[in-house]
C-alpha beads as a LAMMPS data file, in Angstrom:
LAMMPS data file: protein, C-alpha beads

210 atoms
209 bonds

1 atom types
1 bond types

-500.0 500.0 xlo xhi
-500.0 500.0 ylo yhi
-500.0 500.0 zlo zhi

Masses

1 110.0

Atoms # bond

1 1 1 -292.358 -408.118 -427.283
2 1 1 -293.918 -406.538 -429.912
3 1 1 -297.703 -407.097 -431.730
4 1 1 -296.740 -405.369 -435.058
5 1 1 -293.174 -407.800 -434.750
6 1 1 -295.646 -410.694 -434.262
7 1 1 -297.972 -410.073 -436.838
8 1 1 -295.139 -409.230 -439.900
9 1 1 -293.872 -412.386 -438.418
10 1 1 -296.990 -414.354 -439.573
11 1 1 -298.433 -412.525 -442.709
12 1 1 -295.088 -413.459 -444.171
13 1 1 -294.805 -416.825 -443.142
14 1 1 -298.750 -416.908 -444.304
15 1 1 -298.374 -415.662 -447.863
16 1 1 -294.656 -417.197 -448.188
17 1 1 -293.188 -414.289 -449.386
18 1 1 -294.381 -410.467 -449.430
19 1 1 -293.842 -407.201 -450.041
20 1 1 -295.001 -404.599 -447.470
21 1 1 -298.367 -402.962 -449.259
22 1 1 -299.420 -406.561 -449.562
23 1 1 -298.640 -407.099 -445.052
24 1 1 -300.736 -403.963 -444.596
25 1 1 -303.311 -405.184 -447.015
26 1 1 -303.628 -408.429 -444.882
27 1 1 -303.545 -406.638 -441.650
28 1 1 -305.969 -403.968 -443.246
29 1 1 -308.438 -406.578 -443.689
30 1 1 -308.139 -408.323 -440.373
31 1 1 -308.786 -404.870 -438.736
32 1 1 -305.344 -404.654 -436.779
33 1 1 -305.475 -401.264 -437.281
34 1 1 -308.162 -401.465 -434.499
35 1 1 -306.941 -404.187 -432.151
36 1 1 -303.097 -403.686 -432.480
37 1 1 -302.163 -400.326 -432.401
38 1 1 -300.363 -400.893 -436.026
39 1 1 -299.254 -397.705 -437.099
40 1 1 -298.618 -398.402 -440.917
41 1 1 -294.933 -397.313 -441.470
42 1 1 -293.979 -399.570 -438.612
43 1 1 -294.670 -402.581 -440.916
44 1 1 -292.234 -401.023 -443.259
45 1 1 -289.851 -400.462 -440.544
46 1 1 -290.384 -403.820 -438.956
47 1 1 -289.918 -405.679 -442.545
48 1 1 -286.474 -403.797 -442.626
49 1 1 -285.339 -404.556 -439.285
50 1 1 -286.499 -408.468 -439.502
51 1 1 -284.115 -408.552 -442.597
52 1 1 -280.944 -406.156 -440.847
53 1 1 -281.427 -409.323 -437.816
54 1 1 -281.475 -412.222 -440.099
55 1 1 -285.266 -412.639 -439.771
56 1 1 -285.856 -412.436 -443.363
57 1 1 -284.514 -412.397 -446.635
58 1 1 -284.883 -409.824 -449.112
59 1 1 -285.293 -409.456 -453.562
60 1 1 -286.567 -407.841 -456.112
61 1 1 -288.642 -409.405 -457.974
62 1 1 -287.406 -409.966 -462.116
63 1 1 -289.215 -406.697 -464.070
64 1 1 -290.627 -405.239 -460.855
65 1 1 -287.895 -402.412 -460.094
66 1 1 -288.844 -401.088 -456.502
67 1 1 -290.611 -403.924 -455.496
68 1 1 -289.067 -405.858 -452.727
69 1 1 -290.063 -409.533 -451.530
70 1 1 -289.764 -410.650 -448.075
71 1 1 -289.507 -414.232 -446.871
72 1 1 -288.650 -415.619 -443.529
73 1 1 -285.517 -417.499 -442.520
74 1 1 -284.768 -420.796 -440.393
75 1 1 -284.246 -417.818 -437.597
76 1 1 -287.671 -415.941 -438.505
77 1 1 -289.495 -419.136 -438.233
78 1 1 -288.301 -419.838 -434.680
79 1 1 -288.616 -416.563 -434.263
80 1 1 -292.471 -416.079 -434.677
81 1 1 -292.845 -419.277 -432.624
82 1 1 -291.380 -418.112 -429.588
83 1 1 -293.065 -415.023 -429.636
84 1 1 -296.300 -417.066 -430.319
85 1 1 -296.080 -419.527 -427.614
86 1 1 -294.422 -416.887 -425.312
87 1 1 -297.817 -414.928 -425.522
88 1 1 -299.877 -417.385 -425.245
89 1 1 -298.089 -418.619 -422.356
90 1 1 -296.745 -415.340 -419.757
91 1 1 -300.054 -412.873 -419.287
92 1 1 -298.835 -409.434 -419.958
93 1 1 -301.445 -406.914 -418.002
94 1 1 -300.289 -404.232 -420.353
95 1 1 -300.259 -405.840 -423.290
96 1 1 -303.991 -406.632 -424.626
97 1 1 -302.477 -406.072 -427.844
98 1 1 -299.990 -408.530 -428.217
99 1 1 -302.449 -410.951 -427.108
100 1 1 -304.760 -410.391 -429.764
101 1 1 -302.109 -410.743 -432.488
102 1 1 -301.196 -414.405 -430.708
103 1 1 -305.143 -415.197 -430.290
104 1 1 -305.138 -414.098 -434.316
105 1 1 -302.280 -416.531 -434.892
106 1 1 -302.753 -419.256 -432.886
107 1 1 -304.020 -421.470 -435.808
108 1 1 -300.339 -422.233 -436.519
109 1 1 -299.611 -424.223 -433.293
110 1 1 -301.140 -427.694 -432.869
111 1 1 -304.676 -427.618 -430.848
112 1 1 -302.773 -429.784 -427.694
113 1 1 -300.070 -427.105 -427.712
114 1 1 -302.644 -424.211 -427.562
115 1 1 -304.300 -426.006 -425.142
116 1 1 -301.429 -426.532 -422.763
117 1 1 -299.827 -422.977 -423.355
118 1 1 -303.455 -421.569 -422.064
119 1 1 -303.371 -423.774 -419.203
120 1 1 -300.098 -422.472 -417.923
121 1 1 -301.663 -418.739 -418.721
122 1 1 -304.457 -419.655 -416.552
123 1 1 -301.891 -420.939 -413.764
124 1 1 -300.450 -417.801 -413.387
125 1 1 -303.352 -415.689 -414.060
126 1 1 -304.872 -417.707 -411.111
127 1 1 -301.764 -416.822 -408.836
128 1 1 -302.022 -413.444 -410.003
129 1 1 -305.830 -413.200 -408.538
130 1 1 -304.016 -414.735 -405.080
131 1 1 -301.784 -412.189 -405.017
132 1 1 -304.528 -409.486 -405.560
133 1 1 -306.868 -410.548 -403.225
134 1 1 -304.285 -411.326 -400.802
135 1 1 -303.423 -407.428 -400.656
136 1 1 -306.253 -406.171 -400.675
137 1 1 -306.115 -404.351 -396.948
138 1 1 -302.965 -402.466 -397.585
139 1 1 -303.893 -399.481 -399.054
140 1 1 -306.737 -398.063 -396.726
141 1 1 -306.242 -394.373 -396.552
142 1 1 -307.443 -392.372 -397.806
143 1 1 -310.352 -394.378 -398.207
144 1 1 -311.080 -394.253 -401.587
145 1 1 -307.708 -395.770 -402.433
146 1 1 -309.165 -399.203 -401.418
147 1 1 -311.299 -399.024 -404.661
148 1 1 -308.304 -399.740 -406.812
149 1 1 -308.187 -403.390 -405.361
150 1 1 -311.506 -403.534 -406.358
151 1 1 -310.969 -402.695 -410.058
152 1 1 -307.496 -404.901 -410.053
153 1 1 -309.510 -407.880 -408.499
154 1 1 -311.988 -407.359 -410.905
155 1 1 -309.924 -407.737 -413.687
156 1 1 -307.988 -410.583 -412.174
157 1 1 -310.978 -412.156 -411.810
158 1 1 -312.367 -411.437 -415.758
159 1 1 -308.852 -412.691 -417.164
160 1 1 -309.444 -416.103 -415.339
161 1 1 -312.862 -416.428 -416.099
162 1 1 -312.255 -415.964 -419.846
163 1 1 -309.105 -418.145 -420.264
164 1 1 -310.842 -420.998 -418.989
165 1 1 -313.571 -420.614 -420.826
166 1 1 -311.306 -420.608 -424.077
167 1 1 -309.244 -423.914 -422.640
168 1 1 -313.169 -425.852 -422.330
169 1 1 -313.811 -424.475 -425.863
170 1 1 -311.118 -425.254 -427.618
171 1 1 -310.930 -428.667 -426.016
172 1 1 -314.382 -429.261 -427.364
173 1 1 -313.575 -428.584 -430.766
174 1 1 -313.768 -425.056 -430.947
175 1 1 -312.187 -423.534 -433.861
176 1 1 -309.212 -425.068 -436.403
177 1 1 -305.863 -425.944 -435.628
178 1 1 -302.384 -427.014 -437.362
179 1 1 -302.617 -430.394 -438.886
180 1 1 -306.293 -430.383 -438.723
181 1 1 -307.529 -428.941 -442.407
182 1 1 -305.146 -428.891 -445.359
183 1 1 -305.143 -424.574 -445.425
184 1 1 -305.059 -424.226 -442.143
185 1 1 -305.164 -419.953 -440.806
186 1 1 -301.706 -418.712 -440.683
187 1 1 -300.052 -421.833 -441.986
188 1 1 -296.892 -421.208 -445.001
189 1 1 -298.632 -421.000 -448.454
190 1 1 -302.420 -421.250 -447.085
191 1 1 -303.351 -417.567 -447.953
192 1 1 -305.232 -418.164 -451.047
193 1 1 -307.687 -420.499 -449.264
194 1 1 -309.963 -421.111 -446.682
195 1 1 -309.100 -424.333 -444.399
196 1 1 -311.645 -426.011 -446.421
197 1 1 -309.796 -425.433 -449.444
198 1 1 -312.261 -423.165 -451.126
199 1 1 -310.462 -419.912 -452.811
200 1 1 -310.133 -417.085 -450.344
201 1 1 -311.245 -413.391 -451.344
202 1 1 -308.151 -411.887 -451.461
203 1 1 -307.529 -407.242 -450.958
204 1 1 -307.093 -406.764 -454.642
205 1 1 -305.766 -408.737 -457.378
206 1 1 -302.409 -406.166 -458.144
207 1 1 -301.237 -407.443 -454.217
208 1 1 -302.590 -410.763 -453.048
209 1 1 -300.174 -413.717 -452.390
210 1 1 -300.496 -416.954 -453.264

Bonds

1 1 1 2
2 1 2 3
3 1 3 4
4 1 4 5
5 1 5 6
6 1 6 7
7 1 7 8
8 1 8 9
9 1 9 10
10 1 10 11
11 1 11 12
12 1 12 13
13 1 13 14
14 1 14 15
15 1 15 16
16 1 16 17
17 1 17 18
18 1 18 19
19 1 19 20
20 1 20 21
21 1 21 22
22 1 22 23
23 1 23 24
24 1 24 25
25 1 25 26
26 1 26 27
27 1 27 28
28 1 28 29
29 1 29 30
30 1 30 31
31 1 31 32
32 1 32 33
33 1 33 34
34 1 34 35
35 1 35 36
36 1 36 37
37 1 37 38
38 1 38 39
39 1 39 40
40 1 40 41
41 1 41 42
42 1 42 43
43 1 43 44
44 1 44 45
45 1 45 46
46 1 46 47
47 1 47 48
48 1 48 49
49 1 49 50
50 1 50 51
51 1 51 52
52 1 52 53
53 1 53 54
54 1 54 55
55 1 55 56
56 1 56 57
57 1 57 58
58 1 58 59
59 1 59 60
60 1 60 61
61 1 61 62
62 1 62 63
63 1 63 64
64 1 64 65
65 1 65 66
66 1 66 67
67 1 67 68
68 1 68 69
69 1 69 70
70 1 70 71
71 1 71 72
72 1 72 73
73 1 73 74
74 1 74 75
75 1 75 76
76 1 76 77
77 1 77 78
78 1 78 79
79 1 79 80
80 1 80 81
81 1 81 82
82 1 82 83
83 1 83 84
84 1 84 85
85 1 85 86
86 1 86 87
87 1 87 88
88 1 88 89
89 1 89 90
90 1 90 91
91 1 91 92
92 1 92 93
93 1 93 94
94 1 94 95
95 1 95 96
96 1 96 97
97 1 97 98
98 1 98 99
99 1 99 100
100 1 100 101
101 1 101 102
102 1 102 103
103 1 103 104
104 1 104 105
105 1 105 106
106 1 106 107
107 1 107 108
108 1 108 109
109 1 109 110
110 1 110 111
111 1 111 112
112 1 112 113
113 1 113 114
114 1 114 115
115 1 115 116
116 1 116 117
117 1 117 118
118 1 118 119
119 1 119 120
120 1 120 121
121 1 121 122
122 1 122 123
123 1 123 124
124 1 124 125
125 1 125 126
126 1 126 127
127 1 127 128
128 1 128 129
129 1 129 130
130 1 130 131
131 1 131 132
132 1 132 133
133 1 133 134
134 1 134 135
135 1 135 136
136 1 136 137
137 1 137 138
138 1 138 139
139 1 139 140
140 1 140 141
141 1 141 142
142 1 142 143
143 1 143 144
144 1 144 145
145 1 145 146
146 1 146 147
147 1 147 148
148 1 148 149
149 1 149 150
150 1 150 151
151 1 151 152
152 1 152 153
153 1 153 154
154 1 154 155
155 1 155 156
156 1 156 157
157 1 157 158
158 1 158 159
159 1 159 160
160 1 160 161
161 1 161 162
162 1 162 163
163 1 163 164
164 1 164 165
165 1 165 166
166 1 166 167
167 1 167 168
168 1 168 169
169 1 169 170
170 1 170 171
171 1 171 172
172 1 172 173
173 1 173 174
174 1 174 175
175 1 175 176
176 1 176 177
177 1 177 178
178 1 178 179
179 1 179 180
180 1 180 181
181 1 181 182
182 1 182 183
183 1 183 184
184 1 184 185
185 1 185 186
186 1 186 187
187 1 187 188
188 1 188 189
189 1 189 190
190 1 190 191
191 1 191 192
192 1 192 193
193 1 193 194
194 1 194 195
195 1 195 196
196 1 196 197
197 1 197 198
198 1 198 199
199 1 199 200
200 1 200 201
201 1 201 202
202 1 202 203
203 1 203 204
204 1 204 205
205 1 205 206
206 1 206 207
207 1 207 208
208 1 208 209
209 1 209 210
């Protein structure tokens, strides 16, 4: 799975329809460039390759000759949900990326489903942390090598702590969810507001949607 795939996924579902200076605009000003490893021509790339797989649709806008408008399909809907739920669900070690675009996007599922997709995260971050400590007398020479259990426990141990931490939160009220707020983050046409239905700044007036 891909964070860049994940994130086109959900600007264009956001605005509606796009063109690709307005999905780096978006992603510009939710700093992706820093969390996501987005390097920009891969948006331009990704736009093309969600159309050549049915993802998306396609046009020109009437009087705009070069401009081209992007809009998800029946299949690019289901599409951004699986990868959405999929990363909220399956911990990927390698991935931190990928689960900042889902933590980003999240908004779009229902707060229950959020809450139960963490849960099962935290399942198998939890068996993860068994598995870890469980192993940790295996590697004893030469000596030092034992210090890598200590960083991997560690870790195990920090990506446990944190989930659960977001599960109690968001249970509590934390942050707003799909069917909450009538612009809800992330949700189809809600770009031009907050979820309080106050006008959103938008990156410049020649590129927002909405």
């Amino acid at each position: 799975m891909s964070a860049t795939r994940l994130l086109v996924l959900g600007v264009v579902r956001w605005c509606g329809s796009a063109h690709g200076y307005l999905v780096r605009a978006e992603l510009e000003s939710w700093w992706a460039h820093e969390w996501a490893n987005i390097k920009w021509g891969s948006i331009y790339h990704g736009l093309k390759q969600l159309t050549k797989e049915g993802l998306m649709t396609s046009s020109s806008p009437v009087g705009n000759i070069g401009r081209v408008d992007y809009a998800l399909t029946p299949a690019g809907e289901a599409e951004f949900f699986r990868l959405l739920r999929a990363t909220l669900r399956e911990p990927e070690e390698h991935k931190p990326d990928l689960l900042a675009a889902a933590l980003v996007l999240m908004p779009t599922l229902p707060r229950d489903e959020v809450i139960a997709l963490l849960k099962e995260r935290l399942a198998a971050l939890e068996v993860n942390r068994a598995q870890v400590a469980g192993r940790a007398g295996e590697l004893t020479e030469p000596a030092h090598m034992s210090e890598l259990f200590g960083v991997w426990r560690s870790s195990a141990d920090a990506s446990v702590a944190w989930t659960q931490d977001l599960v109690e939160r968001i249970e509590a009220g934390a942050h707003t969810f799909a069917g909450e707020a009538p612009h809800v983050f992330g949700q189809p046409g809600g770009a031009g507001f907050h979820s309080d239905g106050s006008p959103r700044p938008r990156p410049k007036p020649d590129i927002s949607c909405g």
